[in-house]
C-alpha positions as CSV (number, residue, x, y, z in Angstrom):
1,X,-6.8,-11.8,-13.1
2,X,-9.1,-14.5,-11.5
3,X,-8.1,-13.7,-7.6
4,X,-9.5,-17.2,-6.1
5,X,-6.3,-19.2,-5.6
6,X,-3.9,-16.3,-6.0
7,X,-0.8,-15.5,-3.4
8,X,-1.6,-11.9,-2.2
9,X,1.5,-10.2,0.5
10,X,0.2,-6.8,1.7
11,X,2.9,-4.8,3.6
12,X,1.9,-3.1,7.1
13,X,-1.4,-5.4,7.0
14,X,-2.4,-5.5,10.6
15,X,-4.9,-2.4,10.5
16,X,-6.0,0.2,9.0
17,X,-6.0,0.4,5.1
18,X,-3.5,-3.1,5.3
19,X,-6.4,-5.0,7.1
20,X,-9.0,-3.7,5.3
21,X,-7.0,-4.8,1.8
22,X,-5.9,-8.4,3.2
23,X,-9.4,-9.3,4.2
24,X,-10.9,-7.7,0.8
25,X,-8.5,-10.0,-0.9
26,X,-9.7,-13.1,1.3
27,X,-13.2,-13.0,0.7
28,X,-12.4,-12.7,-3.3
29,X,-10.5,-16.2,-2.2
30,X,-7.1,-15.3,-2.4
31,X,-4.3,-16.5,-0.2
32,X,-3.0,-14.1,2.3
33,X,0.3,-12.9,3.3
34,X,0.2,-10.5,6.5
35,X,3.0,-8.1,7.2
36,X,3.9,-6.1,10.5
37,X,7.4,-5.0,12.3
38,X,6.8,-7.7,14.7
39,X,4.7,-11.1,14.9
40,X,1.2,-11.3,13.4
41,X,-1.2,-11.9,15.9
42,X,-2.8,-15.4,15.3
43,X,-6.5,-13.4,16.0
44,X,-5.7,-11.7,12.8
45,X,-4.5,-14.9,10.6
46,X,-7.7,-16.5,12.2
47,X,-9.9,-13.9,11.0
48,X,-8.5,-13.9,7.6
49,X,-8.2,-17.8,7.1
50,X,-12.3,-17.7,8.3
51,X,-12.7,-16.8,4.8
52,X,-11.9,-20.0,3.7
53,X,-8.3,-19.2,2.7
54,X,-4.9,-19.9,3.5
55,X,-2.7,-17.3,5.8
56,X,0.9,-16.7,7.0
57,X,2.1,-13.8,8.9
58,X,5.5,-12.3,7.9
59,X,7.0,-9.9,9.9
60,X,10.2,-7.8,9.1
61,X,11.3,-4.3,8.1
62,X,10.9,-3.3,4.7
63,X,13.3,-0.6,5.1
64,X,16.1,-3.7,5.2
65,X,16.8,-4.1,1.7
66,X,18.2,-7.9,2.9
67,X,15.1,-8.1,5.1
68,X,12.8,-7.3,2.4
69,X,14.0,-10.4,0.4
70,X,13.8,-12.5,3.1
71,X,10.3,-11.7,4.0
72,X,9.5,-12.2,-0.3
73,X,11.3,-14.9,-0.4
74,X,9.3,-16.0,3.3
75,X,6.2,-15.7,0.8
76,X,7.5,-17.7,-2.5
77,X,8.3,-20.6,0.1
78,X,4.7,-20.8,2.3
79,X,2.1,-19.9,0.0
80,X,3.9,-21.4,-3.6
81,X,4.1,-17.7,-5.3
82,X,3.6,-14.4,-5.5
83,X,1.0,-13.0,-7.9
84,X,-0.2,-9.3,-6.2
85,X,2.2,-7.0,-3.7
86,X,0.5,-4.0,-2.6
87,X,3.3,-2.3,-0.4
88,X,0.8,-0.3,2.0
89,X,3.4,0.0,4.8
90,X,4.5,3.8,5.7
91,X,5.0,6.1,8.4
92,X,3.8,9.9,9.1
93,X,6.3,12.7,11.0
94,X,4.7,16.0,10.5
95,X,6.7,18.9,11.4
96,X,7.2,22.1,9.6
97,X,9.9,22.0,7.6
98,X,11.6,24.6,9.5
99,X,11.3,22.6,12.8
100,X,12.1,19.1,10.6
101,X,15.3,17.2,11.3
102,X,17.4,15.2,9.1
103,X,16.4,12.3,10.9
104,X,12.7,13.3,10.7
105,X,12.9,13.7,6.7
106,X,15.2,10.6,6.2
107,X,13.3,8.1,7.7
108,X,9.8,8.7,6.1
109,X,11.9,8.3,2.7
110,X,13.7,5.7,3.9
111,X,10.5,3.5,4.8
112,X,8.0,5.1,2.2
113,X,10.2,5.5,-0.6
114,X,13.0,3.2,-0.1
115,X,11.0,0.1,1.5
116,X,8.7,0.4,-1.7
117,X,11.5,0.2,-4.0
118,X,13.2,-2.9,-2.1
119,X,9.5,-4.9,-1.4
120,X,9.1,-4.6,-5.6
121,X,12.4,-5.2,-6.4
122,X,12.8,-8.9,-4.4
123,X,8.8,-9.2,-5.8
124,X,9.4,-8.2,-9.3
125,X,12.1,-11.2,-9.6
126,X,9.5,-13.5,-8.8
127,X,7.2,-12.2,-11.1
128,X,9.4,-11.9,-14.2
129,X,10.0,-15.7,-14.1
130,X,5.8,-16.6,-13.9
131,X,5.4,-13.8,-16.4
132,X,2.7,-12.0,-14.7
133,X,1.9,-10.3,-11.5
134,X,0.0,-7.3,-10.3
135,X,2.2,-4.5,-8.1
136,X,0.3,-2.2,-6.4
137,X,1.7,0.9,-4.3
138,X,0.6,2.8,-1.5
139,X,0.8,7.3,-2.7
140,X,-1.5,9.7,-1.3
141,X,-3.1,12.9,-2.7
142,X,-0.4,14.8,-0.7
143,X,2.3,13.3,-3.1
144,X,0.2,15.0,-5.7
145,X,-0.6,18.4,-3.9
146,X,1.5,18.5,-1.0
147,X,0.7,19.4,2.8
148,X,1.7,21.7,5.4
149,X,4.0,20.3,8.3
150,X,4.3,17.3,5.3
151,X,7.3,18.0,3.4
152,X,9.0,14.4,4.0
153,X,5.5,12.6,3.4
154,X,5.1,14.5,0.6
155,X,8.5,13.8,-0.9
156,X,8.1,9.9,-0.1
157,X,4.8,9.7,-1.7
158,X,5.3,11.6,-4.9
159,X,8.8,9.5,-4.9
160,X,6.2,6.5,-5.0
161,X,4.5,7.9,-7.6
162,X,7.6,8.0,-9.9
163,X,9.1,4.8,-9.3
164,X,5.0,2.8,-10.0
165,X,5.5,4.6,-13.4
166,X,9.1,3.8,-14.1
167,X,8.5,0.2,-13.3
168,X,5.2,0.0,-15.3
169,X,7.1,0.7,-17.9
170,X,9.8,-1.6,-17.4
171,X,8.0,-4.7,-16.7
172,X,4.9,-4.3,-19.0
173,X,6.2,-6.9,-21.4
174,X,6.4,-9.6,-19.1
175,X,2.6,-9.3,-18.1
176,X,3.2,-7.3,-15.0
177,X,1.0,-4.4,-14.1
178,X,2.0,-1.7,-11.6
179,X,0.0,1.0,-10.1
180,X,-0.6,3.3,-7.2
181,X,-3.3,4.3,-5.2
182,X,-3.7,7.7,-3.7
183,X,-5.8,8.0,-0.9
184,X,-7.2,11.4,0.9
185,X,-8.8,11.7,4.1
186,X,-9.6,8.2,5.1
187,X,-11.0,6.9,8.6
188,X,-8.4,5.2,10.0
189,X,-6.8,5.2,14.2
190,X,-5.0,8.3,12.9
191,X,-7.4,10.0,12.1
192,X,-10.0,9.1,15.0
193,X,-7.3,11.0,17.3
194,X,-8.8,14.6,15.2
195,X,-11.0,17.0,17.2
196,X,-14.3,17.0,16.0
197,X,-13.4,20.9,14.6
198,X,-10.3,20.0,12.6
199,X,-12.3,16.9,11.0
200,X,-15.1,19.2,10.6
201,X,-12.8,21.7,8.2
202,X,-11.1,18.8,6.6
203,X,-14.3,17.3,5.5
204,X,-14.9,21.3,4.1
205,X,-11.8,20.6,1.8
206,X,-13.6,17.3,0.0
207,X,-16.6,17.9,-3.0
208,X,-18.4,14.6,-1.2
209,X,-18.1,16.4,2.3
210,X,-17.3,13.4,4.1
211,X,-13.9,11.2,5.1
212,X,-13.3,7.6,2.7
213,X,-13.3,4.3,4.3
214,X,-11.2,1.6,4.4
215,X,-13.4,-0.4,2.3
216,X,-12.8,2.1,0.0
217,X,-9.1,1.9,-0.7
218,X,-9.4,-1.8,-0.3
219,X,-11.7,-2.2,-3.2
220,X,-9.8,-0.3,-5.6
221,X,-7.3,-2.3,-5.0
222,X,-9.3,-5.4,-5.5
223,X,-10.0,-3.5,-9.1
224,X,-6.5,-2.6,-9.9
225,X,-5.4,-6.5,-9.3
226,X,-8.3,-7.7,-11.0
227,X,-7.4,-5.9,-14.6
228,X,-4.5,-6.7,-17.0
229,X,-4.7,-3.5,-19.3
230,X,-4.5,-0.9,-16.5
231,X,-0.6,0.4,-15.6
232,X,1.2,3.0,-14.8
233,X,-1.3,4.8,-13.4
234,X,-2.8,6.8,-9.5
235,X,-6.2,6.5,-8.6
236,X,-7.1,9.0,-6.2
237,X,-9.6,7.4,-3.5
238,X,-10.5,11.1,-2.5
239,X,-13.8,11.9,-2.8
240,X,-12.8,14.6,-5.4
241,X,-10.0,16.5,-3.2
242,X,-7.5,15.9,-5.7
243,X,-9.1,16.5,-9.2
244,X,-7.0,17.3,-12.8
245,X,-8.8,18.7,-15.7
């Protein structure tokens, strides 16, 4: 897929791994579609349109299956179409699981897991009809290995990992890819908030030694939405944490 001129929505696009995927998009010369619970910032649509690209902010929660089609549908109507998703959006509660509520578990499914499945559901209608689109989710290597104080993460991102197969294989005939990427230990604001110690043994865990950047993440994805004959499948952006022989 030729990105210049394409419709591109990333969920939970206002930092972090979102931003950095949006504005990889951009300077390929796609057309941007910035997500967040409340109002984009119109810094932020600025920055991106600089690029020489058009840009609308969305706002919604993608935990609202009705919301989620209204923020889709919010997309279809500003920018023409909708030819990549990448639902990046997702929380963190990290608690032991002895010391984890209901409420704690629930809600990192219900926005990881469930908001995934209602983003690419609303999406994939759109797509079926053009006959082509790219769908690219959001995992990490803890949905592959799990984590510690992690359990509903864990659960929410492995869940992602089943339902990016399932629906590679359901919408594969109607030239429609879908993918996940699985990042490690990437520098993000959550991250930054580490003690130098912690960061220090983490970086101990990885065969590169050293924490991804954003840039990272958001040039696989730039690969993934760029290829028509890869599906199905979880690239680990890890730095050789997560490896299977």
């Amino acid at each position: 897929m030729d990105l210049k001129g394409k419709n591109v929505f990333v969920t939970g696009s206002t930092r972090g791994i979102g931003k950095a995927v949006a504005l990889a998009f951009a300077k390929k010369g796609a057309n941007i579609a910035l997500n967040g619970r409340s109002e984009i910032g119109t810094d932020l649509i600025a920055e991106v349109e600089s690029f020489g690209v058009k840009c609308i902010g969305v706002s919604g929660n993608i935990a609202d299956f009705e919301s989620a089609g209204k923020m889709i549908q919010a997309v279809v109507d500003g920018l023409g179409s909708i030819d990549v998703l990448v639902n990046n959006a997702g929380i963190t509660n990290d608690k032991l699981l002895l010391r984890m509520t209901e409420e704690d578990f629930t809600r990192c499914i219900q926005i990881n897991l469930t908001g995934t499945f209602n983003m690419t559901q609303h999406a994939i209608k759109k797509m079926m009809k053009q006959r082509s689109g790219r769908i690219i989710n959001m995992s990490s290597v803890v949905g592959l290995m799990g984590n510690i104080g992690q359990a509903n993460y864990a659960a929410s991102k492995a869940g992602v990992i089943g339902l990016t197969k399932s629906v590679a294989r359901e919408v594969a005939a109607r030239g429609i890819t879908c993918n996940a990427i699985a990042p490690g230990f990437i520098e993000t604001e959550m991250t930054e908030v580490l003690s130098d110690k912690v960061k220090e043994q983490m970086s101990q865990q990885i065969p590169l030694q050293s924490f991804g950047q954003v840039e990272d993440v958001a040039n696989t994805a730039i690969f993934i939405a760029k290829s028509s004959y890869i599906t199905g499948q979880v690239l680990n952006v890890d730095g050789g944490l997560v490896m299977h022989g």
